[in-house]
Biopython code that builds the backbone (N, CA, C, O; Angstrom):
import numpy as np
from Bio.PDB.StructureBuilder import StructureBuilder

atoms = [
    (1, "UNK", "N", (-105.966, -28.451, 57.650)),
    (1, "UNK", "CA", (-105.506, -27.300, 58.406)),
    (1, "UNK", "C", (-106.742, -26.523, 58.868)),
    (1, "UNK", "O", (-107.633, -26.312, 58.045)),
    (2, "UNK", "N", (-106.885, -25.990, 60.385)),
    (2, "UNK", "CA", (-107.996, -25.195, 60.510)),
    (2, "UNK", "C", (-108.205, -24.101, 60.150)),
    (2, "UNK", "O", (-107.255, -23.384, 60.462)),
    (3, "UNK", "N", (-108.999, -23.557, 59.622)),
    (3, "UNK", "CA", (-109.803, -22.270, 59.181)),
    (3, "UNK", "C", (-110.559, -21.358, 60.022)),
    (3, "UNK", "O", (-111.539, -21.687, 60.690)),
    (4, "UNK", "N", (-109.907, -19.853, 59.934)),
    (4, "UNK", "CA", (-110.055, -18.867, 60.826)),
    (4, "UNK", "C", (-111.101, -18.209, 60.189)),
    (4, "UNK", "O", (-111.551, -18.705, 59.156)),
    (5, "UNK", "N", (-111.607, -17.074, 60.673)),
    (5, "UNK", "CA", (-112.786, -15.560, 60.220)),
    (5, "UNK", "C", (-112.201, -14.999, 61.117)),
    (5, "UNK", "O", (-112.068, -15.185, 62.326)),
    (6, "UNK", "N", (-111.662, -13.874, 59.979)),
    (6, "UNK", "CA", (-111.174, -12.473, 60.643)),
    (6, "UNK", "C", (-112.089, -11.863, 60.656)),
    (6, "UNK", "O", (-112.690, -11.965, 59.587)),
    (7, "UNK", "N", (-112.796, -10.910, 61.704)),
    (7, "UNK", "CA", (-113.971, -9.816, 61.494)),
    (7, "UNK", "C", (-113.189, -8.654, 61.419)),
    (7, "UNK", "O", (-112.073, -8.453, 61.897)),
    (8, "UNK", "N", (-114.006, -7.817, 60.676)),
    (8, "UNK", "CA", (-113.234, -6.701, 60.180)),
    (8, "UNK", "C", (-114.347, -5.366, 60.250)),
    (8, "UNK", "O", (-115.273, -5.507, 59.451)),
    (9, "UNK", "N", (-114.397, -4.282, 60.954)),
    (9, "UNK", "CA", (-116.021, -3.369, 60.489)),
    (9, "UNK", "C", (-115.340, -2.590, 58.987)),
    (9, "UNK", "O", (-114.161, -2.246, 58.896)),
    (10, "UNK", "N", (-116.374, -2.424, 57.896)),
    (10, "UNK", "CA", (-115.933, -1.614, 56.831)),
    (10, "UNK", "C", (-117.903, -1.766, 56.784)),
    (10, "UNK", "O", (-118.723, -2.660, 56.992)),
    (11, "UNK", "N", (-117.942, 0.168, 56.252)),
    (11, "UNK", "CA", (-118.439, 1.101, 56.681)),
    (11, "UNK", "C", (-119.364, 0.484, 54.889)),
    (11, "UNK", "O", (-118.983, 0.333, 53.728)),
    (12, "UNK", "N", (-120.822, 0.292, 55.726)),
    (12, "UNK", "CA", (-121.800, -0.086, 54.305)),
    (12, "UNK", "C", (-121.568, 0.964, 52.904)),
    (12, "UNK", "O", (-121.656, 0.560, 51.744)),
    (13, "UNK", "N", (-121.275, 2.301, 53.283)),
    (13, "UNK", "CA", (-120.927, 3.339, 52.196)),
    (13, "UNK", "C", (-119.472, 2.797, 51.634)),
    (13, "UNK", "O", (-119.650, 2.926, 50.423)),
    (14, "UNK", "N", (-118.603, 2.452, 51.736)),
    (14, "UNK", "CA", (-117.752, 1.851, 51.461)),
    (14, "UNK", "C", (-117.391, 0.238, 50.709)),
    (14, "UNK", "O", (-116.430, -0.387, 51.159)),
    (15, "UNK", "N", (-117.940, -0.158, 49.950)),
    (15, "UNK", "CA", (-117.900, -1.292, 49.690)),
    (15, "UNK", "C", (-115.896, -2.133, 48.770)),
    (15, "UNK", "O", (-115.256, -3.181, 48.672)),
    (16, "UNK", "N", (-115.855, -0.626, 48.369)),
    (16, "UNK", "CA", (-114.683, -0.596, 47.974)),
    (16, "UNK", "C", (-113.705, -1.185, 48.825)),
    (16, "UNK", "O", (-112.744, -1.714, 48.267)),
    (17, "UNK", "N", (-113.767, -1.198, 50.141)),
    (17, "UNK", "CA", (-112.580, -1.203, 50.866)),
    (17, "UNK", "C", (-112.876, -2.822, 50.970)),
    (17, "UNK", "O", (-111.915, -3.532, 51.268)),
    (18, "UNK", "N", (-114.260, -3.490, 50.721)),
    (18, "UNK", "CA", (-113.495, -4.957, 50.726)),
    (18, "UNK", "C", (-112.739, -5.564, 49.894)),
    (18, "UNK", "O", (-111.995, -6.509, 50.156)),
    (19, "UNK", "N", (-112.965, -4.825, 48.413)),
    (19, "UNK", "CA", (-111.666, -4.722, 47.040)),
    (19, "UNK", "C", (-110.478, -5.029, 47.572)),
    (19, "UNK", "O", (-109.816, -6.064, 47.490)),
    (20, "UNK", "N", (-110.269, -3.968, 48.154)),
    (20, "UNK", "CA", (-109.103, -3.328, 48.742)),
    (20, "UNK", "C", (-108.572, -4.435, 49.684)),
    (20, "UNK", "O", (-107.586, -5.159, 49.554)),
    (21, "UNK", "N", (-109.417, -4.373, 50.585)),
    (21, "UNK", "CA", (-108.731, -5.220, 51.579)),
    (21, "UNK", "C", (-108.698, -6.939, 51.157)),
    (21, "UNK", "O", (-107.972, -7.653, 51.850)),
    (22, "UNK", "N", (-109.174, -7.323, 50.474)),
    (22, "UNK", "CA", (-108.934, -8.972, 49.973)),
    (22, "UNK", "C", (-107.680, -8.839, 49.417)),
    (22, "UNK", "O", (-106.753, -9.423, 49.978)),
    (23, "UNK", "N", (-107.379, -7.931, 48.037)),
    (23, "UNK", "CA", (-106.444, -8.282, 47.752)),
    (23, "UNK", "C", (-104.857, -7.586, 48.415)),
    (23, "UNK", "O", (-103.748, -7.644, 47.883)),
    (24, "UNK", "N", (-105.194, -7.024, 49.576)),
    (24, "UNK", "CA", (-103.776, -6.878, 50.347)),
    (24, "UNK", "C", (-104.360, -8.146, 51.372)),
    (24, "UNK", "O", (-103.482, -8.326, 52.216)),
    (25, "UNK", "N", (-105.144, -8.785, 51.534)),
    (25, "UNK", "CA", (-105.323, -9.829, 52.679)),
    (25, "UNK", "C", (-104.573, -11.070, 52.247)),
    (25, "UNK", "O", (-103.817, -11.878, 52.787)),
    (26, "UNK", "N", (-105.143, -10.866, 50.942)),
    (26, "UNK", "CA", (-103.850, -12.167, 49.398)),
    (26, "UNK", "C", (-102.812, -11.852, 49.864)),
    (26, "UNK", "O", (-102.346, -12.543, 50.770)),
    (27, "UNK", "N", (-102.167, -10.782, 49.424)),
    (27, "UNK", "CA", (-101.041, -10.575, 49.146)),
    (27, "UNK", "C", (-99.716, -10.513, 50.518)),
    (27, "UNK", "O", (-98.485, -10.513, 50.492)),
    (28, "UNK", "N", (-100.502, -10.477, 51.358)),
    (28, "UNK", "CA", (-99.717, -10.612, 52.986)),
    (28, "UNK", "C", (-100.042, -11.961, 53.314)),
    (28, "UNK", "O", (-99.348, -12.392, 54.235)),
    (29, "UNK", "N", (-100.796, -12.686, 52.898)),
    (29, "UNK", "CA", (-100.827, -14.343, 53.407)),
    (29, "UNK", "C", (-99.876, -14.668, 52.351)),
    (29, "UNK", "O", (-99.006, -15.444, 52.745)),
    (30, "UNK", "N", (-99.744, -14.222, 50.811)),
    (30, "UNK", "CA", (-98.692, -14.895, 50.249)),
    (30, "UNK", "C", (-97.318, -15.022, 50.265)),
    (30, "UNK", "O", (-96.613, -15.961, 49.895)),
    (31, "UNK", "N", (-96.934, -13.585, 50.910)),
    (31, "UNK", "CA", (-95.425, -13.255, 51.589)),
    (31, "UNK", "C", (-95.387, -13.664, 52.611)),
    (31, "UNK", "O", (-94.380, -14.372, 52.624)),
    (32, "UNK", "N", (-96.084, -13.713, 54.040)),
    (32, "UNK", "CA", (-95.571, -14.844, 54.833)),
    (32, "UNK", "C", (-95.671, -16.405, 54.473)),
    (32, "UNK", "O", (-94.907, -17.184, 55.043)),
    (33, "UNK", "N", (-96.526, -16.832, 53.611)),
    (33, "UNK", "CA", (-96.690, -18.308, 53.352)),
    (33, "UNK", "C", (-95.151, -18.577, 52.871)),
    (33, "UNK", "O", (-94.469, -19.524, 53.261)),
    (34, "UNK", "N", (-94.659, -17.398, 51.796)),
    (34, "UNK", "CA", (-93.552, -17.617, 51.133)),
    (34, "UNK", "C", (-92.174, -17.849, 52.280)),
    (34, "UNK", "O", (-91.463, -18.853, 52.329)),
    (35, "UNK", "N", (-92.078, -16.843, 52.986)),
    (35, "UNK", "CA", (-91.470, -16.789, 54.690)),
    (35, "UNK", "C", (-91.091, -17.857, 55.432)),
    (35, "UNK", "O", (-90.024, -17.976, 56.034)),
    (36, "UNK", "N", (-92.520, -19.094, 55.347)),
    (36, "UNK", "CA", (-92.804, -20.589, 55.691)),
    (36, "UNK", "C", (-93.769, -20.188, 56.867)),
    (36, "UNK", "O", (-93.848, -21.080, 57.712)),
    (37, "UNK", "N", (-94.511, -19.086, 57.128)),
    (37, "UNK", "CA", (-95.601, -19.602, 57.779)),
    (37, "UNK", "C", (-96.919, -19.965, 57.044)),
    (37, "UNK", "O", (-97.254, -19.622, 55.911)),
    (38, "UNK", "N", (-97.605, -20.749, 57.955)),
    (38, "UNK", "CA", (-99.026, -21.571, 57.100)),
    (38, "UNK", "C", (-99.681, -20.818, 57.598)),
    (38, "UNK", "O", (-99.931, -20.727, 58.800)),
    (39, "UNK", "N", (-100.162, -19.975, 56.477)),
    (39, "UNK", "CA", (-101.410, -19.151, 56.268)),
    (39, "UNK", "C", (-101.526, -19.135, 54.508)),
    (39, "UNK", "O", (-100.722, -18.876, 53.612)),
    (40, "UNK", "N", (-102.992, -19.563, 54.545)),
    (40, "UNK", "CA", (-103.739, -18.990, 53.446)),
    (40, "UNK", "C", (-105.075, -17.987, 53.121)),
    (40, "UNK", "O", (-105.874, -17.981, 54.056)),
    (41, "UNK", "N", (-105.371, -17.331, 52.223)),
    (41, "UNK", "CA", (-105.988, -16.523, 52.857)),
    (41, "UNK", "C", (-107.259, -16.763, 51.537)),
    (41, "UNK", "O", (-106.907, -16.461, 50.397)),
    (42, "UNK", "N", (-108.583, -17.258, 51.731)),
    (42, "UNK", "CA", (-109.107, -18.209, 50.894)),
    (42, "UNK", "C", (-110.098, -17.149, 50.287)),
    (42, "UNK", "O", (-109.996, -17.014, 49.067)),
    (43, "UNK", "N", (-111.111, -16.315, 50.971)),
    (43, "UNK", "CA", (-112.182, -15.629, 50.235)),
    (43, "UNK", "C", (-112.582, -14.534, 51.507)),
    (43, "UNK", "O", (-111.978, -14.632, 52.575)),
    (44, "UNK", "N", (-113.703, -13.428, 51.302)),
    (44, "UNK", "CA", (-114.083, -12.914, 51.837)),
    (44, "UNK", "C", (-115.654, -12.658, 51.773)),
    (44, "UNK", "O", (-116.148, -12.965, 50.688)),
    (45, "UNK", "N", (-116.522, -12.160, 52.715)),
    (45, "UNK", "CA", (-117.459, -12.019, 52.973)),
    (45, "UNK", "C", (-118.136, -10.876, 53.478)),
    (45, "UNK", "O", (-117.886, -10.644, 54.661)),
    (46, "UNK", "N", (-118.874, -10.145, 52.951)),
    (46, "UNK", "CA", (-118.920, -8.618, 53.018)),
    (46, "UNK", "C", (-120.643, -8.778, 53.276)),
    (46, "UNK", "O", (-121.397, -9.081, 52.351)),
    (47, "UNK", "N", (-121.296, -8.430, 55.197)),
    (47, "UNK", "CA", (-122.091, -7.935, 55.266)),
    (47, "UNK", "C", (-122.758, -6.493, 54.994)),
    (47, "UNK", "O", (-122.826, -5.803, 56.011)),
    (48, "UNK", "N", (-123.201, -5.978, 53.961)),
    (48, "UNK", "CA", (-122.936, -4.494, 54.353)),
    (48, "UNK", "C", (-124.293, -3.758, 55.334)),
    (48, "UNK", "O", (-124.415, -2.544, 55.503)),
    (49, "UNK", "N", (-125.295, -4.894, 55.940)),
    (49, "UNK", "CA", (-125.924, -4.624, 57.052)),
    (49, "UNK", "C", (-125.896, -4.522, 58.004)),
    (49, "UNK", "O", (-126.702, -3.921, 58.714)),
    (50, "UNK", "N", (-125.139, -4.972, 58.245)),
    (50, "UNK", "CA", (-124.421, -5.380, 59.562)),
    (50, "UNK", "C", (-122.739, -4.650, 59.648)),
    (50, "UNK", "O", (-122.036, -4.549, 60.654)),
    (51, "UNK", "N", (-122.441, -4.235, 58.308)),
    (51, "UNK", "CA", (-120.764, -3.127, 58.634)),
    (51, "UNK", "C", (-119.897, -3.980, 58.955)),
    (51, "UNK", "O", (-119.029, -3.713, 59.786)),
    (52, "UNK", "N", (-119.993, -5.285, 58.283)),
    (52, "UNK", "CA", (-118.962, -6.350, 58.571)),
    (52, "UNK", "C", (-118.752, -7.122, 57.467)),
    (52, "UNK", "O", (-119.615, -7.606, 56.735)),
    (53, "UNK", "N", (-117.341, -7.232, 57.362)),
    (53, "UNK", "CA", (-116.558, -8.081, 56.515)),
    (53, "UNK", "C", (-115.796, -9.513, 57.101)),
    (53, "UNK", "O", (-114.752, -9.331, 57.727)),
    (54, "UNK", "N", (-116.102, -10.414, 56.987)),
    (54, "UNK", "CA", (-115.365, -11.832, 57.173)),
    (54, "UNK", "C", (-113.912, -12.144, 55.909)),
    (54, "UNK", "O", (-113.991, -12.236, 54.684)),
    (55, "UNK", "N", (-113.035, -12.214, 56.550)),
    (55, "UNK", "CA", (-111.847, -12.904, 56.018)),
    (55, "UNK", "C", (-111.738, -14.152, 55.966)),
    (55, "UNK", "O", (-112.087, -14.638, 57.042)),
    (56, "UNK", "N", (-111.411, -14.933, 55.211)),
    (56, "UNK", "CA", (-111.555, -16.535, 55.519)),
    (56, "UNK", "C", (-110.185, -16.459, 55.121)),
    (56, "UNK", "O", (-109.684, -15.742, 54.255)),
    (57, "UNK", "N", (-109.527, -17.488, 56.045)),
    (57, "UNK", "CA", (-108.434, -17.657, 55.917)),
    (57, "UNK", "C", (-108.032, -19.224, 56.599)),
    (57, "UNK", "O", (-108.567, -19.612, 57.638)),
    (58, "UNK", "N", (-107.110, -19.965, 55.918)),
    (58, "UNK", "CA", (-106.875, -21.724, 56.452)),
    (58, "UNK", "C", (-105.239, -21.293, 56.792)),
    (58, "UNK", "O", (-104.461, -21.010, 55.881)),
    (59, "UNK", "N", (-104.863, -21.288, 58.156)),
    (59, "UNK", "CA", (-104.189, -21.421, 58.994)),
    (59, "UNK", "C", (-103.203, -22.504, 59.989)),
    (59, "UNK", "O", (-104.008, -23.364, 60.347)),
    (60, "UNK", "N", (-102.262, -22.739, 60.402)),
    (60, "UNK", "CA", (-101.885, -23.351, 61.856)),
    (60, "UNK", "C", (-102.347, -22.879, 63.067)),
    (60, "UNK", "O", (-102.775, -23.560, 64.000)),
    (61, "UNK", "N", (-102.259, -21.890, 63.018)),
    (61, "UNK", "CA", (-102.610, -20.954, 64.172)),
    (61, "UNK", "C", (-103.767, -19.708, 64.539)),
    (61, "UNK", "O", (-104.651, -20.186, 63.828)),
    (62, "UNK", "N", (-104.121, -19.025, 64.860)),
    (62, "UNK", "CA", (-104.735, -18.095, 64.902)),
    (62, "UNK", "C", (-104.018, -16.891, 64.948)),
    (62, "UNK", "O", (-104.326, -15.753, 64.594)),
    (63, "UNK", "N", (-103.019, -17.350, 65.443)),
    (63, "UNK", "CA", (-101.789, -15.613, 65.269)),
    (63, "UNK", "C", (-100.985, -15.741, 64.155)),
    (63, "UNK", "O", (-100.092, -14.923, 63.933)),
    (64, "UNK", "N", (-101.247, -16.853, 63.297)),
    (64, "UNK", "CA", (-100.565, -16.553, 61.740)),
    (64, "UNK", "C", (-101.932, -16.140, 61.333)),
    (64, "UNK", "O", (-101.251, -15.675, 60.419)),
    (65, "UNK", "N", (-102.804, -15.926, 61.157)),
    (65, "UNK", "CA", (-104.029, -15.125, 60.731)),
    (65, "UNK", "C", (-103.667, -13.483, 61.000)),
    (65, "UNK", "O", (-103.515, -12.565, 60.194)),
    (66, "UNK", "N", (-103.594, -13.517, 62.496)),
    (66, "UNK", "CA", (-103.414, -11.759, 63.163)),
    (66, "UNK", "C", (-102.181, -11.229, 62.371)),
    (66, "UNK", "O", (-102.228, -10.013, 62.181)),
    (67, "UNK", "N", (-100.721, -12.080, 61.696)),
    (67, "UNK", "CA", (-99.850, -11.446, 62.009)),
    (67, "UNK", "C", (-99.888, -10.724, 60.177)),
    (67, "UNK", "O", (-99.282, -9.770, 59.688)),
    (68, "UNK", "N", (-100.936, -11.753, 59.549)),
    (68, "UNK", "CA", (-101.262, -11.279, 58.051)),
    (68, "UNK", "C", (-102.270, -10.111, 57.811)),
    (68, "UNK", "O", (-102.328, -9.308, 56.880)),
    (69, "UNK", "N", (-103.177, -10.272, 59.114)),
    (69, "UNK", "CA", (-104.132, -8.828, 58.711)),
    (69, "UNK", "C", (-102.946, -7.868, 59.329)),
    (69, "UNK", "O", (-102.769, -6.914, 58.571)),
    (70, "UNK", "N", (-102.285, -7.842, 60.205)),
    (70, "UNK", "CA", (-101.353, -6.513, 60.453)),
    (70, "UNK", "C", (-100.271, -6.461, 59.713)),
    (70, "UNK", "O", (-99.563, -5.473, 59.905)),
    (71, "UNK", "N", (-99.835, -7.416, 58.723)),
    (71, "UNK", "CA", (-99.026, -6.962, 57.378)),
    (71, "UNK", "C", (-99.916, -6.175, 56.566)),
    (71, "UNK", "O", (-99.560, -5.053, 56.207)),
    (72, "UNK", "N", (-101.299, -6.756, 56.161)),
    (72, "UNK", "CA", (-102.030, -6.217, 55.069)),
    (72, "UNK", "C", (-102.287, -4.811, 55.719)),
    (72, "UNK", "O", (-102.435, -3.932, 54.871)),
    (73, "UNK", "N", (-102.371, -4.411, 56.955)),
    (73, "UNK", "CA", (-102.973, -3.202, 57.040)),
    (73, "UNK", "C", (-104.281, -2.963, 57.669)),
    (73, "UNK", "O", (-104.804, -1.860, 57.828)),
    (74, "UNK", "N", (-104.921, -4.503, 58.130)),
    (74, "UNK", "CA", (-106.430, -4.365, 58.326)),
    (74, "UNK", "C", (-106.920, -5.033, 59.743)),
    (74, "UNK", "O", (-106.887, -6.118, 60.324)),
    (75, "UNK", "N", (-107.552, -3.259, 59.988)),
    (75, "UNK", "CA", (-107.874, -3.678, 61.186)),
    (75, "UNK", "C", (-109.091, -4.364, 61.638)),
    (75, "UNK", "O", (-110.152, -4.121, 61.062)),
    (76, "UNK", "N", (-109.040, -5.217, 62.635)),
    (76, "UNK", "CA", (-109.432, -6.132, 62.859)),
    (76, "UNK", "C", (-110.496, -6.504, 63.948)),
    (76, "UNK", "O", (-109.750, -6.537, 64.927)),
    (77, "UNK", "N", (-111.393, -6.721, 64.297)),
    (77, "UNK", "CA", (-112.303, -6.993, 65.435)),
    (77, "UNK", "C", (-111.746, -8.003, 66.495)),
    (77, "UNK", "O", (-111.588, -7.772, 67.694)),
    (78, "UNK", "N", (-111.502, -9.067, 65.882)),
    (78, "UNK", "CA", (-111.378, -10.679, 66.585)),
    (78, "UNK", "C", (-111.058, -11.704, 65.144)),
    (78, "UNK", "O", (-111.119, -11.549, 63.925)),
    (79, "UNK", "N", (-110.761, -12.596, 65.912)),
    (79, "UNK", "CA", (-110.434, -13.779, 64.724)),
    (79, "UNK", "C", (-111.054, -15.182, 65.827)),
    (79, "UNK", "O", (-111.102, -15.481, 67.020)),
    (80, "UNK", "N", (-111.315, -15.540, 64.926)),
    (80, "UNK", "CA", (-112.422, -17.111, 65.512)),
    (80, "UNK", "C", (-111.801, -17.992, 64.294)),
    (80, "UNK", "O", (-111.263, -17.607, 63.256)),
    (81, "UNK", "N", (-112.068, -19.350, 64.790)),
    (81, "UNK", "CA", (-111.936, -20.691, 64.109)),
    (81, "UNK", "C", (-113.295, -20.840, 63.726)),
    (81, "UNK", "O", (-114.170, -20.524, 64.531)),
    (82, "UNK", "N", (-113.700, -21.451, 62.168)),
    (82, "UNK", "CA", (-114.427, -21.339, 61.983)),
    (82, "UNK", "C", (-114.279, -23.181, 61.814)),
    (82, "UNK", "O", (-113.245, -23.830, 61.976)),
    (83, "UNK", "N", (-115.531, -23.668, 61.477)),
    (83, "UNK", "CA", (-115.866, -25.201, 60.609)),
    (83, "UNK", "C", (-116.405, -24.983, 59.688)),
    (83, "UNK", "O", (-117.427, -24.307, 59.802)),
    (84, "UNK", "N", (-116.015, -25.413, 58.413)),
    (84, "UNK", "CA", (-116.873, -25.635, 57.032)),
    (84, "UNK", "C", (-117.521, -27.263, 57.504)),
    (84, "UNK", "O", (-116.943, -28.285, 57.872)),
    (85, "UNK", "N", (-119.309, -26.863, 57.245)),
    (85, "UNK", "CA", (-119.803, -28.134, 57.501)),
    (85, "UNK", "C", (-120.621, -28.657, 56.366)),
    (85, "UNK", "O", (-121.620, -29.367, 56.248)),
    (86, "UNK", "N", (-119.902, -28.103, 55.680)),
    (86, "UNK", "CA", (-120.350, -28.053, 53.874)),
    (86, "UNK", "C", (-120.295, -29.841, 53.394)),
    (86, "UNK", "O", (-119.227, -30.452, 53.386)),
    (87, "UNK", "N", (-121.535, -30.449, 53.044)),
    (87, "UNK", "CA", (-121.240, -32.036, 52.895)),
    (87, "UNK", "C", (-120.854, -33.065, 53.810)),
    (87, "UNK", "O", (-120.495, -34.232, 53.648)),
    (88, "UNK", "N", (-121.007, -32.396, 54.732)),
    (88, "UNK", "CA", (-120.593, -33.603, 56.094)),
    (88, "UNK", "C", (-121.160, -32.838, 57.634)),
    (88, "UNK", "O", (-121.599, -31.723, 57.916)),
    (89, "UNK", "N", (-120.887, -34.054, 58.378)),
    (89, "UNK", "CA", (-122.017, -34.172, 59.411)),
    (89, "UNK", "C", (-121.305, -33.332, 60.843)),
    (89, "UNK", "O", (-120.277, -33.944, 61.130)),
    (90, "UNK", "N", (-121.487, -32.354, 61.640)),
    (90, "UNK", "CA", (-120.347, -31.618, 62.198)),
    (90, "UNK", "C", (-121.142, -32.118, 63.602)),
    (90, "UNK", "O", (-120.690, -31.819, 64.707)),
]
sb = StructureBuilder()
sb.init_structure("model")
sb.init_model(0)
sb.init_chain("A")
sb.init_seg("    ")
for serial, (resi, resn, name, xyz) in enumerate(atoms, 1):
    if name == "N":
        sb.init_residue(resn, " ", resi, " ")
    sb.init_atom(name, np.array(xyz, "f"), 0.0, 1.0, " ", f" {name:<3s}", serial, name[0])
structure = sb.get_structure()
């Protein structure tokens, strides 16, 4: 299944809110997964130099990604398809 990055800005003084926001990012990929849409919502990634947080999330779509950050509450920059090229040749 392909794998999205939600960008997200959360404010370097704030580190809390990526707490925050992973586990409502869980918890809204697990109620629609439950629903039957394919979304999972795998880990996150917190620049705090840059005032950016990455969502990783493994998907069908890119708007089952959007429709879980606007359950969770979190607003959002863009969402991109990402490739894990982790062990193999891309």
């Amino acid at each position: 299944m392909p794998e999205f990055l939600l960008e997200v800005y959360v404010s370097r003084t704030d580190p809390d809110a990526v707490t925050a926001g992973a586990r409502n990012a869980r918890r809204a990929a697990d109620e629609l997964r439950r629903e039957g849409t394919q979304v999972r919502y795998l880990r996150s990634i917190f620049v705090p130099e840059d005032e950016t947080c990455f969502y990783l999330y493994e998907a069908a779509l890119a708007e089952h990604v959007g429709d879980a950050a606007r359950r969770a509450d979190i607003p959002f920059e863009r969402i991109s398809e990402a490739i894990d090229g982790a062990g193999r040749d891309i």
